[in-house]
C-alpha distance (Angstrom), angle and dihedral (degrees) to the residues before:
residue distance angle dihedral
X1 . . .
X2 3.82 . .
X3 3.68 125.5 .
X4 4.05 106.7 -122.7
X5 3.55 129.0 -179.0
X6 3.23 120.2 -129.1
X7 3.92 122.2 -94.4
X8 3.95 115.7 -137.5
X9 3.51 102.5 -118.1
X10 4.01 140.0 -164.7
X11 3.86 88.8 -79.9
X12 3.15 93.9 54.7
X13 3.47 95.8 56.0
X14 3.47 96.9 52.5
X15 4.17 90.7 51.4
X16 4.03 90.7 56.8
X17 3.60 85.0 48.0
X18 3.84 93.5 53.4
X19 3.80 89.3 47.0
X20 3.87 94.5 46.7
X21 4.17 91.9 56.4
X22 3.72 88.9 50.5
X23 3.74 118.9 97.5
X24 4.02 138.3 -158.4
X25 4.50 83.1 -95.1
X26 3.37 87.2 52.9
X27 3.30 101.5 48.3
X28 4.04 91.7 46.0
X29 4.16 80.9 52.2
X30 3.33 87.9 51.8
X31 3.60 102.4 49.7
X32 3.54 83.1 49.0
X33 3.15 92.1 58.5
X34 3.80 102.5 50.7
X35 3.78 82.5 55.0
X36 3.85 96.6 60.7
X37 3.24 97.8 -120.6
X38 4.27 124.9 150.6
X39 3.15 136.2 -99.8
X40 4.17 83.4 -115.9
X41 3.64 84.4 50.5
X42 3.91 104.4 55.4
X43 3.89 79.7 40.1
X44 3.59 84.4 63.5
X45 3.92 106.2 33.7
X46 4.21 86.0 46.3
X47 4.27 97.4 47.0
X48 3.81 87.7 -126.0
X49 4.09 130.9 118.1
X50 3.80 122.2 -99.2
X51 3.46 94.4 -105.1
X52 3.82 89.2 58.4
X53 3.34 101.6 50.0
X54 4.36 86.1 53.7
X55 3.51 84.7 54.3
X56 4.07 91.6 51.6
X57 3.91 95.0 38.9
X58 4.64 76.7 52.8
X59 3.18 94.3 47.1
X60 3.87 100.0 48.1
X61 3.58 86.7 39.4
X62 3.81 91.8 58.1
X63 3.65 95.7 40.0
X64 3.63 90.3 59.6
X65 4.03 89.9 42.5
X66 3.79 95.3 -122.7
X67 3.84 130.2 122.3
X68 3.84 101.8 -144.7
X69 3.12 144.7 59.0
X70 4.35 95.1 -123.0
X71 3.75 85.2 44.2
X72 4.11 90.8 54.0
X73 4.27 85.9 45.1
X74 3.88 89.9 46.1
X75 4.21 95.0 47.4
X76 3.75 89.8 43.7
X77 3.95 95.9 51.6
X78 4.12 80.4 47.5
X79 3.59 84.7 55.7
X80 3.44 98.6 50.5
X81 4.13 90.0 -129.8
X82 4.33 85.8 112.4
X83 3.63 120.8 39.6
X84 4.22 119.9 -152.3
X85 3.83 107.5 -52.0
X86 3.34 119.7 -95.0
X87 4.09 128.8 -142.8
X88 3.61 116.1 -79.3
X89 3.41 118.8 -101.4
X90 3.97 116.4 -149.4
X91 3.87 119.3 -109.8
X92 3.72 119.1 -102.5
């Protein structure tokens, strides 16, 4: 058998795509998220309202083309952009 290298295909494509629309807040939101942390949580840890960080966690969500929050964590380990989640620390 023949040694081949491997030929960048359609799905990979679409994966630098999903990296390239993602910003440093989504990224944070992400790592948040791959923590476990709440919505009131990333609120908290990002200095924004709630209702802003639902509208990040959407917005990541739909950047990445998933519908849930696991599904965002998953894609974004795929990615590379989140490494293995670590243990929670506590807020201060």
């Amino acid at each position: 058998m023949t040694d081949r290298a491997e030929v960048p295909g359609p799905a990979d494509s679409v994966r630098s795509g999903q990296v390239a629309l993602l910003n440093g807040r989504d990224v944070e939101v992400l790592r948040c998220l791959a923590d476990g942390r709440s919505t009131s949580e990333i609120a908290g840890l990002l200095d924004v309202s709630s209702n802003t960080a639902r509208t990040r966690i959407r917005r990541v969500q739909a950047r990445l083309d998933v519908t849930d929050r696991a599904a965002a964590v998953r894609t974004a380990q795929d990615l590379g952009v989140v490494g293995i989640p670590r243990p929670r620390r506590p807020l201060v």
